[in-house]
C-alpha positions in Angstrom: 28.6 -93.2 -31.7 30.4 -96.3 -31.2 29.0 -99.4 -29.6 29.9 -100.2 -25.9 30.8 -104.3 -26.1 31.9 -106.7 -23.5 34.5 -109.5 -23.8 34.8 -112.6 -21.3 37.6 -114.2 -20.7 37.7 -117.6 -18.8 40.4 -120.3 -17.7 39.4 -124.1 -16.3 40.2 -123.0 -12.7 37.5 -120.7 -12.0 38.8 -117.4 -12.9 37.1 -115.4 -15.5 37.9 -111.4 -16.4 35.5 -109.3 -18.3 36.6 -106.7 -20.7 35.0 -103.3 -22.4 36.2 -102.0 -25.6 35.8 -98.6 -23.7 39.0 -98.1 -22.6 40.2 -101.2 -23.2 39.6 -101.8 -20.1 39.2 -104.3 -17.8 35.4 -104.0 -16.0 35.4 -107.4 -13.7 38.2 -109.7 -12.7 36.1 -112.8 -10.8 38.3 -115.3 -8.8 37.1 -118.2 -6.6 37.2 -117.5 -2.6 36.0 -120.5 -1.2 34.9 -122.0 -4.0 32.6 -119.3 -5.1 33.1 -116.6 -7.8 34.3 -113.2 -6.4 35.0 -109.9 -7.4 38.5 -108.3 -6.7 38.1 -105.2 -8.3 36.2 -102.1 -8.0 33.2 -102.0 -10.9 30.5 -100.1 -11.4 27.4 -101.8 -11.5 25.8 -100.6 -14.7 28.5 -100.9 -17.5 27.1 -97.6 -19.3 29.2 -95.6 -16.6 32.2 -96.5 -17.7 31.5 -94.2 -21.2 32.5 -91.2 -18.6 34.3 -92.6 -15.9 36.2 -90.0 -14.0 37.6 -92.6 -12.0 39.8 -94.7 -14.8 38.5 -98.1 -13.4 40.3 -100.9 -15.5 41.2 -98.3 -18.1 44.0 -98.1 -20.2 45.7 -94.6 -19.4 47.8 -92.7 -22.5 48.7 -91.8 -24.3 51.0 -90.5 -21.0 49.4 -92.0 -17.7 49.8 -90.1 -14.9 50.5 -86.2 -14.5 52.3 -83.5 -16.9 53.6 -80.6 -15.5 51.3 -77.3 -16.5 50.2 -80.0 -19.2 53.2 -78.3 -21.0 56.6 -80.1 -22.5 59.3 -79.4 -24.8 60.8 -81.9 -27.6 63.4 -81.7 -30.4 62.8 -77.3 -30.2 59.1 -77.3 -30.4 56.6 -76.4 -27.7 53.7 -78.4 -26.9 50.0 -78.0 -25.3 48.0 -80.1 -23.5 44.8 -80.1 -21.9 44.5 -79.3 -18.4 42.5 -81.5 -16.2 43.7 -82.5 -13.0 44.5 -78.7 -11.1 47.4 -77.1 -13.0 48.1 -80.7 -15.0 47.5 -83.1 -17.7 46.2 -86.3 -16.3 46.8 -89.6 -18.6 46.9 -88.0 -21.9 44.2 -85.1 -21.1 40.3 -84.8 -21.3 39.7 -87.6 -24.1 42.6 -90.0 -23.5 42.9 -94.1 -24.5 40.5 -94.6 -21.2 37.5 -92.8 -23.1 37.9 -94.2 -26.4 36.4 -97.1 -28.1 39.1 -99.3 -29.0 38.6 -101.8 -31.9 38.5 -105.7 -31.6 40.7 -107.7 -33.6 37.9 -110.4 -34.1 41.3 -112.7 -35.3 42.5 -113.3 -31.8 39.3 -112.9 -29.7 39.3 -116.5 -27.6 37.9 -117.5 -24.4 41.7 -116.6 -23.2 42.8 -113.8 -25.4 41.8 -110.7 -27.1 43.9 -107.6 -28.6 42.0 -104.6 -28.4 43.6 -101.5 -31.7 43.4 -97.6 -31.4 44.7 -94.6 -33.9 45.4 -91.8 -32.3 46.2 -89.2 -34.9 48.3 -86.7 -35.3 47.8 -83.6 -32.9 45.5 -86.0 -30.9 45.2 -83.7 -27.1 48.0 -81.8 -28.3 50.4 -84.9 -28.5 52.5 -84.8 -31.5 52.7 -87.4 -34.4 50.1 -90.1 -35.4 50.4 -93.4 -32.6 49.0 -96.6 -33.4 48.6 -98.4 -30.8 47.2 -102.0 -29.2 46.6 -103.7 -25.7 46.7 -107.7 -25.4 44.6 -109.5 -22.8 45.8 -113.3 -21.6 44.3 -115.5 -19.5 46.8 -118.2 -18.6 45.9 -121.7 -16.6 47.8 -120.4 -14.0 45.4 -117.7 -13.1 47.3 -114.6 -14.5 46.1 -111.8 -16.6 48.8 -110.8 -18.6 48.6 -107.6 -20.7 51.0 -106.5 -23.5 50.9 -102.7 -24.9 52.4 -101.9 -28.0 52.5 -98.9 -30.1 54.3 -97.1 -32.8 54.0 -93.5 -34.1 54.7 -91.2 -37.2 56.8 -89.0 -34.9 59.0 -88.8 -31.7 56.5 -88.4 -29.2 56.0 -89.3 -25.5 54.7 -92.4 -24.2 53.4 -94.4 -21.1 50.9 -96.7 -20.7 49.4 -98.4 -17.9 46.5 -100.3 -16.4 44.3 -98.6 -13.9 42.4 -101.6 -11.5 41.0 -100.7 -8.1 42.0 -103.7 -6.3 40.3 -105.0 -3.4 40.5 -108.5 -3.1 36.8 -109.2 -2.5 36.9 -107.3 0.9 35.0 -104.5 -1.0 38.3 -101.7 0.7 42.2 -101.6 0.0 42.3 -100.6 4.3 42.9 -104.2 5.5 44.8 -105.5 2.8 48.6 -105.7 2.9 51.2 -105.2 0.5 54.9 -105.7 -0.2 56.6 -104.2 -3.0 60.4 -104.1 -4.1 61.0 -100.8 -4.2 63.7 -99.1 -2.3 62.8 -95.4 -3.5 60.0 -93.3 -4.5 59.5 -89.9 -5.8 58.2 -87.2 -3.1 55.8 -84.5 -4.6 55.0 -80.9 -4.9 51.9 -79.2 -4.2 50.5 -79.9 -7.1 51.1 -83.6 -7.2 54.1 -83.6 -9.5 57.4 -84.9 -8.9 59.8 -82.6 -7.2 62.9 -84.6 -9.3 64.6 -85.9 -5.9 64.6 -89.6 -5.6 64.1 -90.1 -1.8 65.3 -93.5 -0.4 62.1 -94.9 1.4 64.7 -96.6 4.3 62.3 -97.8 7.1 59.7 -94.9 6.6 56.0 -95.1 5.7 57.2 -95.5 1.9 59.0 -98.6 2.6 56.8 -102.1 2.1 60.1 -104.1 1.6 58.2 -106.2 4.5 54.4 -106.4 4.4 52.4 -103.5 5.5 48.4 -103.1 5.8 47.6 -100.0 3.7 44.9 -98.8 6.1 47.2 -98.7 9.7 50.1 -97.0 7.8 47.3 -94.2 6.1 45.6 -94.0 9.8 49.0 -93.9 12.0 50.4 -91.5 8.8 53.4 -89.0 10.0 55.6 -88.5 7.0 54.8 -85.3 5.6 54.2 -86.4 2.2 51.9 -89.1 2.7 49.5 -86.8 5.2 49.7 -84.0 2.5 48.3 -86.6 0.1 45.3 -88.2 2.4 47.3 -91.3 1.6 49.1 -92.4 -1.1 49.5 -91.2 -4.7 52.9 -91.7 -5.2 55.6 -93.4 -7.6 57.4 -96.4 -5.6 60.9 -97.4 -7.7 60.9 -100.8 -8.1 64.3 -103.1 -8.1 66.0 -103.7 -10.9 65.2 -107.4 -11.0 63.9 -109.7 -13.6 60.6 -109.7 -14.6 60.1 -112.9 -13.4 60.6 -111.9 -9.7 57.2 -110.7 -8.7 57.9 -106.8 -7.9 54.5 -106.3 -5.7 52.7 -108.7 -3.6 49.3 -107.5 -2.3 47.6 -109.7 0.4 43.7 -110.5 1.9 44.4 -112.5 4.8 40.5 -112.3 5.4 40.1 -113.9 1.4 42.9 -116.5 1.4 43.8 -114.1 -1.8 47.4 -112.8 -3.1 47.7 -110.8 -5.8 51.3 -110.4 -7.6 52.2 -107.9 -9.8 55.1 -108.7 -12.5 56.2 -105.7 -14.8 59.1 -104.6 -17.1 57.8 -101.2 -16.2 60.2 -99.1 -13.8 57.8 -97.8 -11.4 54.5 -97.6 -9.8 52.2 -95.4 -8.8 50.3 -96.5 -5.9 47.2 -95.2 -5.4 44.7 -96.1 -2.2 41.9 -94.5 -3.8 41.3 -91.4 -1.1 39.0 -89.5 -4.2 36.6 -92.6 -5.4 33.3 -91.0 -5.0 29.6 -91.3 -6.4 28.2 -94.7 -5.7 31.8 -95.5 -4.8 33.8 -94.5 -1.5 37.4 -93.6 -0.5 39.9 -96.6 -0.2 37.2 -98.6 -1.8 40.5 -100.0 -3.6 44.2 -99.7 -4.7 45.9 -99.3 -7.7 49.3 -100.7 -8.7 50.0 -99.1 -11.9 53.3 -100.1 -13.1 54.4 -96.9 -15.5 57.5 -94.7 -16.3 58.2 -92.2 -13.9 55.2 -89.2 -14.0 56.6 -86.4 -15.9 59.7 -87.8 -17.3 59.0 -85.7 -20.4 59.7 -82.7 -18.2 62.4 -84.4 -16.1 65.7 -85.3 -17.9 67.0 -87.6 -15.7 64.2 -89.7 -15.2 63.8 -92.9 -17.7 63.4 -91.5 -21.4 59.4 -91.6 -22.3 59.7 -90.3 -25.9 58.9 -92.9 -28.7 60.9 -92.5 -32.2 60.3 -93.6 -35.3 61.2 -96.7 -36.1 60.9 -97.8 -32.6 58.2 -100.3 -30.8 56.8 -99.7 -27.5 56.3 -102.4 -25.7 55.4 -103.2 -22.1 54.1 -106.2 -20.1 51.7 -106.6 -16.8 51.2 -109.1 -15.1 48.7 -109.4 -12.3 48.9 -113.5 -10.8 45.8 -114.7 -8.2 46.5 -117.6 -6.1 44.9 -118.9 -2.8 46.9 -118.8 0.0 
């Protein structure tokens, strides 16, 4: 069995992020509120949980975050299986995905700032098809932003999507009272079974729209559109603009902290997630994710944005999540 290990990360202004190799994940992501250290994510409280977190707190999702369709796909003529664990689907990458494996340190570029955490995931690997080798880069920057890079390349075409899966709650231990803005102008609605239906519904002025800030809590509790009540909230994939990667594409807000939280991504989507099913020593809405991804099921859906890796090819993604005080 492999060794569960911890990595700290710390800048000169007080922020400081830990890591676990589990998952390269990220376990703790302190930031000062009044001068004093404070936690704005969800955590566990004893780091052995994470080994089986059903939850995905920090975790790296993949090989293909998110759902699958009857954890079932199609590419270049052959059929392919995957495990089934989340109702009818496969959720990120199936029962032993990137979140519960122990990654390897590159000792090279482990600093007080950054670290590069490696992974093989061999061929047939949950059903997946060709052998991906793949890394996740952690950066601490002086201006308080966590920046993380995933790469990965692979012996044969096969699908991929990575993401980071932080509860965020700002230190107010819930997402409810936090607000968020996001540039997105569309989102995917849902089936029954949590999958996209392939319609690309505008989000207009609706409960989808956060074009102008929104707290996450009124718009669950005063919740009319039919997709967000059949969901207990939201678990849905917001569109983002087509804008640079500079131009933060989600801005989440505690007005009770003095804390905002941006989210930069070259990613096309995210999937926000309020966190109805946190359970165990953790409850409902305890926090939010903002997991910039590739559309859910693109594999199954042609005319989303191609998820299949070739040969040849790098994947490579950025995340950026930036703290400042208001």
């Amino acid at each position: 069995m492999s060794e569960l290990k911890q990595i700290t990360l710390k800048n000169n202004q007080g922020m400081q992020v830990e890591l676990l190799n589990v998952g390269a994940r990220v376990r703790s992501i302190k930031f000062p509120v009044n001068g004093q250290p404070t936690e704005m994510t969800v955590a566990y409280q004893n780091v052995e949980n994470y080994q089986d977190d059903v939850f995905y707190l920090g975790a790296t999702c993949g090989r293909v975050c998110n759902r699958i369709a009857n954890g079932k796909f199609e590419l270049n003529g052959q059929s392919y299986d995957l495990p089934i664990n989340n109702g009818p689907n496969c959720l990120h990458g199936g029962e032993l995905n990137f979140s519960y494996r122990f990654w390897q340190i590159e000792q090279a570029s482990l600093t007080d700032t950054f670290v590069k955490f490696d992974l093989v995931s061999e061929e047939g690997d949950q059903g997946f098809p060709g052998q991906v080798t793949s890394s996740v880069i952690y950066q601490l920057t002086e201006q308080n932003e966590l920046k993380i890079n995933y790469l990965a390349t692979t012996t044969a075409p096969t699908p991929i999507n990575m993401t980071n899966h932080c509860y965020f709650d700002l230190g107010e231990g819930s997402c409810r009272e936090l607000s968020l803005q996001m540039a997105a102008s569309s989102y995917l609605p849902l089936d029954e079974h949590c999958i996209p239906t392939g319609e690309t519904r505008a989000v207009e002025q609706g409960e989808f729209s956060f074009r102008q800030p929104a707290v996450i809590g009124e718009r669950i509790d005063n919740a009319k559109d039919e997709q967000l009540v059949a969901a207990g909230g939201y678990d849905h994939c917001l569109i983002l603009d087509n804008s640079p990667m500079s131009e933060a594409k989600a801005t989440l807000t505690s007005h009770k902290n003095n804390i905002k939280l941006e989210l930069f991504t070259d990613q096309p989507s995210v999937q926000l997630y309020s966190g109805r099913y946190l359970g165990g020593e953790l409850t409902g809405f305890q926090g939010v994710c903002l997991e910039a991804q590739n559309y859910p099921d693109a594999i199954n859906q042609a005319h989303f944005p191609n998820s299949v890796l070739q040969v040849g090819e790098e994947y490579y993604r950025n995340i950026v999540f930036k703290f400042s005080a208001l």
